[in-house]
C-alpha positions in Angstrom: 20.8 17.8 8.9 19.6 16.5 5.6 17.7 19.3 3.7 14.2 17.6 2.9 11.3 19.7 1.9 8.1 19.9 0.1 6.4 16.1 -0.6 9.9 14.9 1.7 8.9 17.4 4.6 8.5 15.7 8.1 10.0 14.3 11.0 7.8 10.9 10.6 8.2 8.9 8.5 4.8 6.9 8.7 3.2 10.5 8.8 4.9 11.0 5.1 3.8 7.6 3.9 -0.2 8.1 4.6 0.2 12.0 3.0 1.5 10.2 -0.2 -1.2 7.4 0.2 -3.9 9.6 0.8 -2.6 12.1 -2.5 -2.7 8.5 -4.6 -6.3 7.7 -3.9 -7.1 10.7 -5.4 -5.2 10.3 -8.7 -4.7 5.9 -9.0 -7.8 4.8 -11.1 -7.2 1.6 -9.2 -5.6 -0.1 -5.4 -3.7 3.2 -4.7 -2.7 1.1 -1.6 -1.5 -1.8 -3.7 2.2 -3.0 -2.9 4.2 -5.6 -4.1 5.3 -7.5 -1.5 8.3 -9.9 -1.3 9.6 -12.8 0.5 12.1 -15.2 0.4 11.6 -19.4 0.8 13.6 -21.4 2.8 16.1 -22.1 0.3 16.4 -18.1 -0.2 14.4 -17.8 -3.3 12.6 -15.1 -3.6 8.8 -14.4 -4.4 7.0 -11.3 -4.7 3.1 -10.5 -5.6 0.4 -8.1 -5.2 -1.1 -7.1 -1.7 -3.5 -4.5 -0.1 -1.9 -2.5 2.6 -4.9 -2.0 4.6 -3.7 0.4 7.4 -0.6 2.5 8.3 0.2 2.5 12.1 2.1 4.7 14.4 5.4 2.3 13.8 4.7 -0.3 11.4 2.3 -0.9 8.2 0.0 -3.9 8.1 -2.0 -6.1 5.4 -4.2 -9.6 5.6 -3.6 -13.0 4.1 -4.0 -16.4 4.1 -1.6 -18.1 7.0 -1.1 -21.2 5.1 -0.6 -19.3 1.6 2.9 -19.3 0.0 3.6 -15.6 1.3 2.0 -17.1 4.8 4.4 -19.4 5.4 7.2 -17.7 4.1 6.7 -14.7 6.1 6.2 -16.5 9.2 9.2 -19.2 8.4 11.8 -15.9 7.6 10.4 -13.4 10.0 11.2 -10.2 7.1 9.7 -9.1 4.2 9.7 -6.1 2.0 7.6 -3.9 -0.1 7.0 -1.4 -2.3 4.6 0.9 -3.0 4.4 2.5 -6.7 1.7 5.3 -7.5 2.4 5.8 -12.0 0.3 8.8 -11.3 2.5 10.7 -8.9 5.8 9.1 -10.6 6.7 8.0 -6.4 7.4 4.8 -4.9 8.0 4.3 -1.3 10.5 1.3 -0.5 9.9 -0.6 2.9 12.0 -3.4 4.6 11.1 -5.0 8.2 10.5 -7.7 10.6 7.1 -9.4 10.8 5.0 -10.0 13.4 1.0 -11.5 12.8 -1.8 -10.0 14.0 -4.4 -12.1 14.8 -6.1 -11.1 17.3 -9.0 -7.8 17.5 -8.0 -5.7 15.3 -7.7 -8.8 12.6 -11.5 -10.1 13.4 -12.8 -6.3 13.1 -10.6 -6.1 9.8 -12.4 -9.4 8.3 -15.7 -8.4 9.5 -15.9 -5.2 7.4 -15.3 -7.3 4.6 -18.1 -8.1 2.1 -19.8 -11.5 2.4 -18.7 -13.0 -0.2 -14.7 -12.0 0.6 -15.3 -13.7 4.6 -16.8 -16.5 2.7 -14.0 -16.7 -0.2 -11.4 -16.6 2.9 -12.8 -19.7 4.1 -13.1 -21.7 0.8 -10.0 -20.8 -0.5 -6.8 -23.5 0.2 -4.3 -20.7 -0.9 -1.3 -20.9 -3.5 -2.7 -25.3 -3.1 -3.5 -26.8 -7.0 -6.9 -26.1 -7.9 -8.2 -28.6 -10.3 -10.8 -26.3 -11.6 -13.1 -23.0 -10.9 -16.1 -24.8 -10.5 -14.7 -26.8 -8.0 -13.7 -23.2 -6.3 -17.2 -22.1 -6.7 -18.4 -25.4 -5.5 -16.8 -25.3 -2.0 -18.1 -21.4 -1.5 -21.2 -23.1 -2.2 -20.6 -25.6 0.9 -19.1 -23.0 3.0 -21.9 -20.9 2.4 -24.1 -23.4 3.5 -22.1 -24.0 6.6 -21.0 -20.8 7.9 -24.0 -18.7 7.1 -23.9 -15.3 7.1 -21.6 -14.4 10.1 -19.0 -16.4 9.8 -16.5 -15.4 12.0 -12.4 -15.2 11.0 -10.7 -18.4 10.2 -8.2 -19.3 12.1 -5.6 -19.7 9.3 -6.6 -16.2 8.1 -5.6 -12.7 9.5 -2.8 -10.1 9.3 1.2 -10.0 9.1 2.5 -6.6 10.8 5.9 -5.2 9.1 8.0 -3.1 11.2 10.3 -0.9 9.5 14.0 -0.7 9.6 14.3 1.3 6.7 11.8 3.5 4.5 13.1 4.9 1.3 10.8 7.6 -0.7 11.7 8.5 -4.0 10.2 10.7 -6.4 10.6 10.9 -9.8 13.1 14.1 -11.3 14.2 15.5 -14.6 16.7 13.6 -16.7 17.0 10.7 -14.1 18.1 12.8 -11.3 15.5 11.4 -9.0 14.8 12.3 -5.3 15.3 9.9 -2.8 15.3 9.7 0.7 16.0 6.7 3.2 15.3 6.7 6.8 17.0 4.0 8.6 17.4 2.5 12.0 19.0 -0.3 13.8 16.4 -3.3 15.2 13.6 -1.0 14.1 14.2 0.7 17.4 15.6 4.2 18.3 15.9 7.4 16.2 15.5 7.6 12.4 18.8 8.6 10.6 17.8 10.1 6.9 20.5 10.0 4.1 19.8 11.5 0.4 20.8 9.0 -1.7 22.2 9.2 -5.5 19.2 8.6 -8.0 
């Protein structure tokens, strides 16, 4: 049994994960639920940028893109991705790696229609990570889709949400002289019981 208490306490991990998130929104000034999120292309270069989680599930942790954007097609061509989450005000970080799956179906249309007009309509305009030969051109084609889509357009079909299922979670905290806390919960497939090592900082 791996002695885990305080901020590491629990016998969920995804439980953990939205106590820490929730703490952050608190104390970030800005996107407490920000993560960079990484992929690899099909030659095995990697990428990694800036995302929104937008909701921690039971088993898995989910956030919204554009299909046809780099990440899009690099999450769908691989099938795994990771993240991590940093908070500068809490000196934690949580470390995720999984499988992908999209979700595109309810839950993605009720995501995008909570959205503010203007970020349904930008979905739509927007030919993601594609040359852009200028912002007026950008602000040009919300000007058409506008026009076009009035103001209920529903979800694009190239837009909607990529589902990671864990296979390991690492939380880490920050400690005196470098001796860091960190803790990673593991399984094989993403199925069956977590095992939880302490690892060296």
């Amino acid at each position: 049994m791996v002695d885990r208490s305080g901020k590491f306490a629990g016998e969920d991990p995804f439980a953990i994960a939205k106590a820490w998130l929730a703490e952050a929104e608190a104390t970030e000034l800005n996107d407490p639920n920000a993560i960079a999120l990484s992929t690899v292309d099909a030659d095995g270069m990697p990428n990694v940028r800036m995302v929104l989680l937008k909701e921690i599930e039971a088993d898995a942790f989910v956030f919204y893109t554009n299909y046809d954007s780099k990440k899009g097609q690099e999450l769908t061509q691989s099938g795994k991705a990771a993240f991590v989450m940093h908070w500068k005000s809490l000196r934690r970080q949580i470390r995720v790696r999984g499988t992908i799956e999209r979700e595109d179906g309810p839950q993605a249309d009720e995501y995008y229609s909570s959205r503010s007009l203007k970020s349904r309509l930008g979905a739509w305009a927007s030919k993601q990570s594609q040359p852009l030969s200028s912002r007026a051109a950008l602000v040009s084609e919300v000007a058409k889709v506008t026009a076009a889509k009035g103001i209920n357009p529903k979800r694009p079909p190239f837009w909607g949400g990529f589902r990671i299922s864990p296979v390991e979670i690492e939380f880490w905290a920050d400690g005196d002289f470098r001796l860091h806390d960190r803790f990673r919960w593991s399984r094989s497939g993403g199925l069956g019981p977590w095992e939880i090592n302490r690892l060296n900082p």
